[in-house]
N, C-alpha and C positions, 0 to 999 in steps of 0.2 A: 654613211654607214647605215645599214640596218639590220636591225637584228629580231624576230620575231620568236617569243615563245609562247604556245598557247595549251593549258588543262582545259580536260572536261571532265567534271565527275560524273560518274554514272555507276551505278548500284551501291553506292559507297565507297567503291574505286576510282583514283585520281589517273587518268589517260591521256599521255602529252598529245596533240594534235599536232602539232605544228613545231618544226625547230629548226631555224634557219639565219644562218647569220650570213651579210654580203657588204662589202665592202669595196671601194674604189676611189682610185684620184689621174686624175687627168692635167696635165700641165700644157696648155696652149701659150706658143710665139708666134707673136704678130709679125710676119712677113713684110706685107703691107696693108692697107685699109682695110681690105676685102680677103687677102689669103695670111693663111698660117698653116704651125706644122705644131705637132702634139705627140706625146709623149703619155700611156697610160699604163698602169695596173691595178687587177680586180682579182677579188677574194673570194674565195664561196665557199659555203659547207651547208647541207641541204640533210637533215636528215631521213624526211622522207623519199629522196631522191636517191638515197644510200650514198652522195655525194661524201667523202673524209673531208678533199682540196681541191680547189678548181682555182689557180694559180697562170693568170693572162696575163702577158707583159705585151705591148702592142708599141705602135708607132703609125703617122701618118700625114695627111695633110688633108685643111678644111678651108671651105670657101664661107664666109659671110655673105650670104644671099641678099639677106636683111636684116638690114640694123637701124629702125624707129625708136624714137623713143618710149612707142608704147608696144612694140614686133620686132621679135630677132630671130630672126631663122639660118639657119647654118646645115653646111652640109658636110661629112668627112668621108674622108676612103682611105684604107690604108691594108695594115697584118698588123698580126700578133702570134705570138707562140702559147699555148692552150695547154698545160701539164693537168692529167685527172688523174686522182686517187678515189676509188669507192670502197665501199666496206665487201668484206670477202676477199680484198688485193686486187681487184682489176685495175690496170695502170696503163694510164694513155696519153702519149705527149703527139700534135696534134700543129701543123702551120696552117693556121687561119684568114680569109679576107675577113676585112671590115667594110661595112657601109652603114652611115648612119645618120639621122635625121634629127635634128631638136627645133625645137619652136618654142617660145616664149611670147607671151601675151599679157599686158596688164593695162587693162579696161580704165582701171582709176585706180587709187593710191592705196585702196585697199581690198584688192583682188589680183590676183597673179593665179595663171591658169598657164602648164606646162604640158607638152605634148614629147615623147619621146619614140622614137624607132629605130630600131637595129637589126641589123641581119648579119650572119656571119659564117659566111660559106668554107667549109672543110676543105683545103686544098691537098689535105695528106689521103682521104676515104673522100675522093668527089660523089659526089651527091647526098651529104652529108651535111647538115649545117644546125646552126642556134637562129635563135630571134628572140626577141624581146619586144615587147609595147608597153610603155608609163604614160600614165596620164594625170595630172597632179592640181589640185587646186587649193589654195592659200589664200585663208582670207586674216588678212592683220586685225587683232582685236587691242594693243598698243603696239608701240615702236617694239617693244620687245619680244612678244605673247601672239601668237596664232595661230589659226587654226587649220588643219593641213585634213586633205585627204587623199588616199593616192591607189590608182587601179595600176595593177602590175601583172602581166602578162607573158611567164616564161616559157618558151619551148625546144625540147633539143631530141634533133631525130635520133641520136645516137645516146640512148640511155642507157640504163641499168636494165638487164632481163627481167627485174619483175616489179618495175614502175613505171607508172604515167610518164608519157614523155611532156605532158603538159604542168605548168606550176603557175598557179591564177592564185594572187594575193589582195585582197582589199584591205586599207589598213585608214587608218583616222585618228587622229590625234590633237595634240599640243604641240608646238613648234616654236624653240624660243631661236631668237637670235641675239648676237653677241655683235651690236655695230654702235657707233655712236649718232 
């Protein structure tokens, strides 16, 4: 989950920038070594996007490219169905491809560096589509505690008539985890 709120004051006025909350979970079953099939839904509400919901339920299957101990790469393809609400009532329901890319990388014990890509071609308005690119790096300061940064990269040809179709986030942080 994420969720971004950002003020700026300026002349003595408080001015939100930013407000965006997104959310997702994905349930992968291992087939065998190398294939599974997965099971996902994602959240969105974008206020500068005039986004209300963006409500994806999906389905598919992913190949294990690579799986090292220190490199896992993986590939998926599948659909999903895309329900959108923006502010004003525009309302769009939407059967989508999926293609998608992840990569994981950790150098040593206290660095993890993620790569992420997707694309998601409109099979209802062809020539229509989403993408995404994440890039994330994590560095452990205890077993608990670290320190996360992450470039996020959204684009949807088919947006709202009086917004960016692009949504570019850099965010940085604290990162706990809850493992033993």
């Amino acid at each position: 989950m994420n969720w971004l709120h950002t003020n700026n004051l300026d002349s003595g006025r408080t001015l939100t920038t930013a407000k965006a909350v997104r959310s997702g979970t994905r349930y992968d079953y291992n087939l065998k070594e190398s294939l599974f099939v997965f099971g996902s839904g994602n959240w969105e509400y974008d206020r500068f996007q005039e986004l209300d919901l963006r409500n994806v339920l999906g389905s598919g299957v992913g190949w294990h490219a690579v799986r090292r101990k220190t490199f896992h790469m993986d590939f998926l393809s599948g659909g999903d169905f895309n329900r959108e609400s923006f502010r004003g009532g525009l309302k769009r329901n939407f059967i989508e491809a999926v293609a998608d890319q992840e990569a994981n990388y950790r150098p040593n014990d206290h660095l993890v560096l993620r790569g992420h890509f997707t694309l998601i071609p409109n099979l209802t308005q062809p020539g229509q589509y989403r993408a995404a690119v994440e890039a994330t790096a994590v560095t452990s300061v205890t077993k608990y505690l670290g320190w996360q940064i992450t470039l996020t990269d959204r684009y949807t040809s088919l947006h709202a008539p009086t917004v960016k179709p692009n949504d570019m986030v850099v965010t940085a942080g604290l990162r706990f985890a809850f493992t033993r």
